[in-house]
C-alpha positions as CSV (number, residue, x, y, z in Angstrom):
1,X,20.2,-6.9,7.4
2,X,18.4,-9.5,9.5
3,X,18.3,-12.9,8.1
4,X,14.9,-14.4,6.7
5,X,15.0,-16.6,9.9
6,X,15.5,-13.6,12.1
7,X,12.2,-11.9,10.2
8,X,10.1,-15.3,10.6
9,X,9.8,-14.5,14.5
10,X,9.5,-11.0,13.9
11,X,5.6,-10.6,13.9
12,X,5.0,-6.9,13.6
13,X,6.8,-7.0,10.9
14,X,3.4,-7.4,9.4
15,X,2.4,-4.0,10.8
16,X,2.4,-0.8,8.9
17,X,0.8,2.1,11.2
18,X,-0.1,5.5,11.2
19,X,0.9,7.7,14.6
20,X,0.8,11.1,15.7
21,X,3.7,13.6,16.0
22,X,6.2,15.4,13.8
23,X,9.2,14.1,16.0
24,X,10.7,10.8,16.9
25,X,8.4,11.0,20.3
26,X,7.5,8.3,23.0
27,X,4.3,7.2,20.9
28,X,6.5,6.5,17.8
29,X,9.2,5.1,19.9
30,X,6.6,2.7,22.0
31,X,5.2,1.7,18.7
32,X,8.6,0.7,17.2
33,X,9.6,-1.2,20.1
34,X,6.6,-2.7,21.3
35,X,4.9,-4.1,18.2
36,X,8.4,-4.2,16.6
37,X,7.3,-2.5,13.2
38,X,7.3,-3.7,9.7
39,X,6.8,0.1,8.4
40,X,5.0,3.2,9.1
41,X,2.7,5.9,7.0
42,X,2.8,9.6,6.9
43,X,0.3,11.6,6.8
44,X,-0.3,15.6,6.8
45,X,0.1,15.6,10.6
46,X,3.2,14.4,10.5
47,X,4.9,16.6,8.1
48,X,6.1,20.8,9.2
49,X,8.6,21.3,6.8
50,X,11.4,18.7,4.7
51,X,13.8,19.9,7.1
52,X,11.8,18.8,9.9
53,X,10.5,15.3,7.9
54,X,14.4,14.2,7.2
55,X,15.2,14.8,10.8
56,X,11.7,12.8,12.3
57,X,12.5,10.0,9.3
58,X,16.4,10.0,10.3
59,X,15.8,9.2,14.2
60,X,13.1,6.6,13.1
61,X,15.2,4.9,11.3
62,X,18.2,5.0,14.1
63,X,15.9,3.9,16.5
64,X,14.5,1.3,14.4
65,X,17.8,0.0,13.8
66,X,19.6,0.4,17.4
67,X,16.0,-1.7,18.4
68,X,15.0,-4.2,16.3
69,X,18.2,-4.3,14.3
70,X,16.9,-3.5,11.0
71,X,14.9,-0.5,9.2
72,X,11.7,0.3,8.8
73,X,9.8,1.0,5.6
74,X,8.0,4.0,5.0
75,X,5.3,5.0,2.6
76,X,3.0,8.0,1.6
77,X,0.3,8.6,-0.3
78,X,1.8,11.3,-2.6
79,X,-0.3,10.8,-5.8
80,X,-1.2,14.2,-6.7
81,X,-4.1,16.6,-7.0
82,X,-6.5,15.7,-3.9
83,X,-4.1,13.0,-2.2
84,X,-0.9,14.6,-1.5
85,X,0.7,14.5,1.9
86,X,3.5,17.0,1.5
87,X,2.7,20.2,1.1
88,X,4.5,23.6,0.2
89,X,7.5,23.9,-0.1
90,X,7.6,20.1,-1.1
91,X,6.5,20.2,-5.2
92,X,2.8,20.3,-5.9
93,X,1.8,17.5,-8.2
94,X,-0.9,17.4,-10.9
95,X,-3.9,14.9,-10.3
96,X,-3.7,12.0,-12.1
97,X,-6.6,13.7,-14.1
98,X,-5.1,16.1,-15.0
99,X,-1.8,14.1,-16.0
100,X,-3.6,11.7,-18.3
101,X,-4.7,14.7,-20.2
102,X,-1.4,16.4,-20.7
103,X,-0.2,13.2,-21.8
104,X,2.7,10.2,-21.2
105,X,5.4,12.8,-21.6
106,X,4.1,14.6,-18.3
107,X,3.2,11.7,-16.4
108,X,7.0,10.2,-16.6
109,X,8.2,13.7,-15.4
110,X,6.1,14.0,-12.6
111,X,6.6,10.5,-11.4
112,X,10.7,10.8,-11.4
113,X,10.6,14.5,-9.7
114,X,8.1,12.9,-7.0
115,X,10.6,9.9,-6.5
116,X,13.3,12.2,-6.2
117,X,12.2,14.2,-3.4
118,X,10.5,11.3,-2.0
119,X,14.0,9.3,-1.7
120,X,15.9,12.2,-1.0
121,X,13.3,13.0,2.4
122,X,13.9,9.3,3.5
123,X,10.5,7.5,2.0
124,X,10.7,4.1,0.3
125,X,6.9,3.9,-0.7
126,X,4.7,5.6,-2.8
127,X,0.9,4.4,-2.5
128,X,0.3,5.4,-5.9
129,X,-0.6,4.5,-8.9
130,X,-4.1,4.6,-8.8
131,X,-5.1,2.6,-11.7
132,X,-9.0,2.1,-11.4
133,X,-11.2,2.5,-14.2
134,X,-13.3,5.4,-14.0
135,X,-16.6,5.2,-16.2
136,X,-17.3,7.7,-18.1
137,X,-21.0,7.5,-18.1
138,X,-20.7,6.9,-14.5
139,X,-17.8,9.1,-12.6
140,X,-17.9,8.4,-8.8
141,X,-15.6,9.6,-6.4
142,X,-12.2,8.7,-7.7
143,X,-12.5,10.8,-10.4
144,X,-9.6,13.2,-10.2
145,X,-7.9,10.4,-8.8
146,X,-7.9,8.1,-12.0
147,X,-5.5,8.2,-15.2
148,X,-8.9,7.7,-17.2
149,X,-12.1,5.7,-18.4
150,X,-9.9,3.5,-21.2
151,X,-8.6,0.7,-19.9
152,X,-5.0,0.6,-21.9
153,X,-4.9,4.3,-21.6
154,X,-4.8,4.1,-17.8
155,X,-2.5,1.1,-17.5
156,X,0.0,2.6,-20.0
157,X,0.6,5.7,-17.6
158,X,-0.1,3.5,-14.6
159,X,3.3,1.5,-16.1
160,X,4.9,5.3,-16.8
161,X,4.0,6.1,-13.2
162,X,5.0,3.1,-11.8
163,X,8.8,2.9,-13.6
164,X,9.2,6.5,-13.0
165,X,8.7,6.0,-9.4
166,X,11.2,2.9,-9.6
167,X,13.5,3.7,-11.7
168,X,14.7,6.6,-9.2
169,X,14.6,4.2,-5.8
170,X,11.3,4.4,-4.8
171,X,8.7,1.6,-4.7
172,X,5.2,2.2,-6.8
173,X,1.7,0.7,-5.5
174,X,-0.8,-0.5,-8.2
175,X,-4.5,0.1,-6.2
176,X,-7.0,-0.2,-5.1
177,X,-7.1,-4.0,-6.7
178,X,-9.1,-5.5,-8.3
179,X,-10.6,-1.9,-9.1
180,X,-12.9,0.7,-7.5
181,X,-13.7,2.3,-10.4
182,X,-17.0,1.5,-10.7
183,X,-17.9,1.3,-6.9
184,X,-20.9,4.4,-5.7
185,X,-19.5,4.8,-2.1
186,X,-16.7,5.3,-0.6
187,X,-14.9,3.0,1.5
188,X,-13.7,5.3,4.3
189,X,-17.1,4.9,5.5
190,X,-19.3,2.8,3.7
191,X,-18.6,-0.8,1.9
192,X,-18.8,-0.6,-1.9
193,X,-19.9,-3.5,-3.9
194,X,-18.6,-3.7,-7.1
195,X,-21.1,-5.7,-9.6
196,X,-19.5,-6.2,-12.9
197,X,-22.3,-7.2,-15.6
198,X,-19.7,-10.1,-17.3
199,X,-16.4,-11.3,-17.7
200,X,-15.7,-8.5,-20.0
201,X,-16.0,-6.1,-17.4
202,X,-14.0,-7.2,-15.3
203,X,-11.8,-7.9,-17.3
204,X,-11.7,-4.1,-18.1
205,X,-10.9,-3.4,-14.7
206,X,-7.9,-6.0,-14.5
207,X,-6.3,-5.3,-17.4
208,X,-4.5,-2.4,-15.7
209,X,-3.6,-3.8,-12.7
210,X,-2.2,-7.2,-14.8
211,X,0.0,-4.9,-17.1
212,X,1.5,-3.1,-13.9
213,X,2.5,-6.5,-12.7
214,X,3.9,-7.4,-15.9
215,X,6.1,-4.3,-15.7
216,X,7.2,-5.2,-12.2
217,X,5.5,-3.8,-10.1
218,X,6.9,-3.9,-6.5
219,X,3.9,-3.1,-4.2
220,X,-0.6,-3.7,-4.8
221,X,-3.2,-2.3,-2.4
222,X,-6.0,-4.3,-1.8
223,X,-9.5,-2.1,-2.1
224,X,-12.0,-2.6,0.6
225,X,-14.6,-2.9,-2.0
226,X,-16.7,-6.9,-2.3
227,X,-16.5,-8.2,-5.5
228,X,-19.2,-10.9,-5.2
229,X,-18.4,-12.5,-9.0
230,X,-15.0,-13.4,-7.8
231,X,-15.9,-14.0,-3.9
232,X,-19.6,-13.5,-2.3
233,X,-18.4,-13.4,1.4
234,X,-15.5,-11.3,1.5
235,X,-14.2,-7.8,0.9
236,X,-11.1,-8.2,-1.6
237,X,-9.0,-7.4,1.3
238,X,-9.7,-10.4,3.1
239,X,-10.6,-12.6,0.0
240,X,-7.8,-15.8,-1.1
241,X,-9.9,-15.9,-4.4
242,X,-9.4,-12.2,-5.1
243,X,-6.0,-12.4,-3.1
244,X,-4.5,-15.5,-3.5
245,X,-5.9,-17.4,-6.3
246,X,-6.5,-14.2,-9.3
247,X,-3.5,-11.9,-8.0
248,X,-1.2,-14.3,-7.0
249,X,-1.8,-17.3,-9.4
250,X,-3.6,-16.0,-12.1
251,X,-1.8,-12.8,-12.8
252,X,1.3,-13.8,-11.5
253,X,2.1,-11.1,-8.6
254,X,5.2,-12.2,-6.1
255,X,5.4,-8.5,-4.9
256,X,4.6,-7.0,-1.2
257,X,0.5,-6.8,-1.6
258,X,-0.9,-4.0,1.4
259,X,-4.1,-4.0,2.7
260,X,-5.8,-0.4,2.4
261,X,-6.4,0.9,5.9
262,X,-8.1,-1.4,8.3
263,X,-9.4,1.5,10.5
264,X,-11.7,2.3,7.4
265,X,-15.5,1.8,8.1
266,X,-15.7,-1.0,5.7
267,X,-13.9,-3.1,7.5
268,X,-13.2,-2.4,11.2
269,X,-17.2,-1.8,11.7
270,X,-18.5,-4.8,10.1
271,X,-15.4,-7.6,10.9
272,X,-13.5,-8.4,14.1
273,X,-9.7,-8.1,14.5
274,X,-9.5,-11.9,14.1
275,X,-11.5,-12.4,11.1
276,X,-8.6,-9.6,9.7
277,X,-5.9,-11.4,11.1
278,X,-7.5,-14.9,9.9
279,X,-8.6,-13.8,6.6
280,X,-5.7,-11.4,5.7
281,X,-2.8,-13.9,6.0
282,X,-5.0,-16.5,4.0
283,X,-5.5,-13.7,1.3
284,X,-1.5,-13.5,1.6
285,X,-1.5,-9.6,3.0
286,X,2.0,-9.1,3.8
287,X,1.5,-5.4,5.1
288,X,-1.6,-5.1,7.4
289,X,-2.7,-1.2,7.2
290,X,-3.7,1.0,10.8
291,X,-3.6,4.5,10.2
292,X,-6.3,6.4,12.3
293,X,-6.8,4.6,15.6
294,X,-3.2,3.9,17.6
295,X,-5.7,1.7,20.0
296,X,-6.2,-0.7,17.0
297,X,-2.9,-1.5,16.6
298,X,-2.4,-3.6,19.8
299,X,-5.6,-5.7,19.6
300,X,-4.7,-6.0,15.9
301,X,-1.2,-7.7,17.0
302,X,-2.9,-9.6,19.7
303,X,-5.6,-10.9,17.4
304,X,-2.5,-11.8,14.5
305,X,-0.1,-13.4,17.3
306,X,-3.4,-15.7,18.5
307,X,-4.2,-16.8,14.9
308,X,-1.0,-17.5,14.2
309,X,0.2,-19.7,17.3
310,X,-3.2,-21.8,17.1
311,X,-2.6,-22.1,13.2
312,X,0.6,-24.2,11.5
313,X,-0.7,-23.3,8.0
314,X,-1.2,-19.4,8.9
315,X,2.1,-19.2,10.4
316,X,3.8,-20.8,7.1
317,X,1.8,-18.4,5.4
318,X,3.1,-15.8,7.9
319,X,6.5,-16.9,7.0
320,X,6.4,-16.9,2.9
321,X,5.2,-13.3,3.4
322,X,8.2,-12.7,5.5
323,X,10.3,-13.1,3.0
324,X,8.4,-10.8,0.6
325,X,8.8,-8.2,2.5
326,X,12.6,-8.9,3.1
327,X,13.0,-8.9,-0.5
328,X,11.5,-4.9,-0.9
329,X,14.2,-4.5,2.0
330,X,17.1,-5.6,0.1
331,X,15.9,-4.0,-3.2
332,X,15.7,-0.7,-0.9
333,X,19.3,-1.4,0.6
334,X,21.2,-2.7,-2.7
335,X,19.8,0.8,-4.6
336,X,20.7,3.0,-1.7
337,X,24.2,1.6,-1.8
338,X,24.4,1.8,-5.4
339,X,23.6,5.9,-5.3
340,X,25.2,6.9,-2.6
């Protein structure tokens, strides 16, 4: 394991990316080395068969260790029903729809038989639960995607969902935070505003997200969504007061907090690499999100090594998320040795 000093020089730690392939190629490889990865993120393309995934996740890892003398961290959006990234044979999993309606019996099965053959393939992260609020007067796109329109309803399966995961070795995400159940578009390619009418409401959309953290939560994605009652400038990505002062402070998270994908139209079309860099480290990101576009990644890295050498408070801020993330590592090492 590399010391927290060794990670505090160790920018791309920062860096969780998306790539192309179903082997350990020379993309993945020159990604690895060169930007010296934090993590990566599998996706459809990358997956043939669990034969196939153990053997590309194996070599990534060898590589990352013989490289940068540590492991990576890899994550998957395996939440069932519309987002799943393994397919047949790997199990099929119910929507979170269709979970919540079967009930907190099913929801803990599915969760520890995901974990399983998540841990088992070599995967560390699931990017789920989702634990926005879907209206019921109002259902928007997240629909099938949500564990319901109560609030205590969907934060007492998110907790199910979340221990189920963690109990069994692999780390759960609470998103999209602060909450896009409410939100009309979708943030692949527009940018939502979320306009709660009073406290009350947003309160409603909290109250999950505050209850995972209460239950330990490991990991939070950040939505892409602006939330102009908490912060009128920026997206809750790129927010402190979203970020910083309400997650952090307020509802006490000390966990690894993602961004959601920075290649996403909401933010890579209306902000510049810098402003993400900038924003993101003052918001306390610890795991900066580039999943579509291998290009971004470099001028992402450039843009995140320029803030941070012009910038003593962002690279102290770069440094307290370093050892965020080393924690998750050594959670991840210290189970592994106690199952194997």
């Amino acid at each position: 394991m590399v010391s927290g000093k060794g990670l505090t020089n160790d920018l791309g730690l920062h860096l969780m990316v998306g790539f192309r392939g179903i082997a350990l190629e020379e993309e993945l490889q020159f990604l690895i080395r060169d930007f010296r990865l934090g993590g990566i993120v599998l996706f459809r393309r990358n997956v043939e068969s669990p034969e196939q995934l153990r053997e590309l996740l194996e070599g990534a890892q060898s590589y990352a260790r013989e490289t940068l003398g540590r492991s990576l961290l890899v994550a998957i959006d395996q939440e069932g029903g519309p987002v799943q990234r393994l397919g047949a044979p790997f199990t099929k999993l119910p929507s979170a729809r269709e979970l919540a309606t079967t009930g907190a019996e099913a929801v803990s099965e599915w969760a520890a038989r995901a974990a399983v053959e998540l841990r088992r393939t070599g995967i560390q992260i699931n990017l789920a639960p989702v634990l926005d609020v879907v209206s019921k007067e109002n259902p928007n796109f997240m629909q099938e995607r949500s564990l319901g329109s109560d609030p205590a309803s969907v934060a007492d399966f998110g907790k199910l969902w979340l221990r189920g995961l963690q109990e069994n070795g692999v780390s759960a995400t609470a998103k999209h935070y602060p909450g896009l159940g409410l939100a009309e578009l979708d943030p692949h390619h527009f940018a939502p505003v979320i306009r709660w009418q009073d406290h009350e409401a947003r309160d409603r959309d909290l109250f999950p997200f505050r209850e995972a953290i209460r239950a330990g939560v490991h990991c939070v994605m950040t939505s892409h969504a602006l939330y102009p009652a908490l912060d009128p400038d920026w997206p809750a990505t790129l927010s402190p007061a979203i970020n910083h002062e309400w997650l952090r402070r307020r509802l006490g998270f000390d966990g690894v907090l993602l961004s959601d994908d920075l290649d996403m139209a909401a933010t890579s079309e209306k902000y510049t690499w810098e402003d993400m860099a900038g924003q993101g480290l003052v918001s306390s990101i610890d795991f900066f999100l580039l999943c579509q576009t291998p290009g971004n990644i470099e001028l992402f890295h450039r843009a995140l090594a320029d803030r941070i050498s012009r910038d003593a408070a962002l690279a102290e801020l770069r440094r307290c998320s370093a050892a965020r993330i080393e924690k998750l590592l050594q959670w991840h090492q210290v189970f592994s040795r106690g199952t194997s």
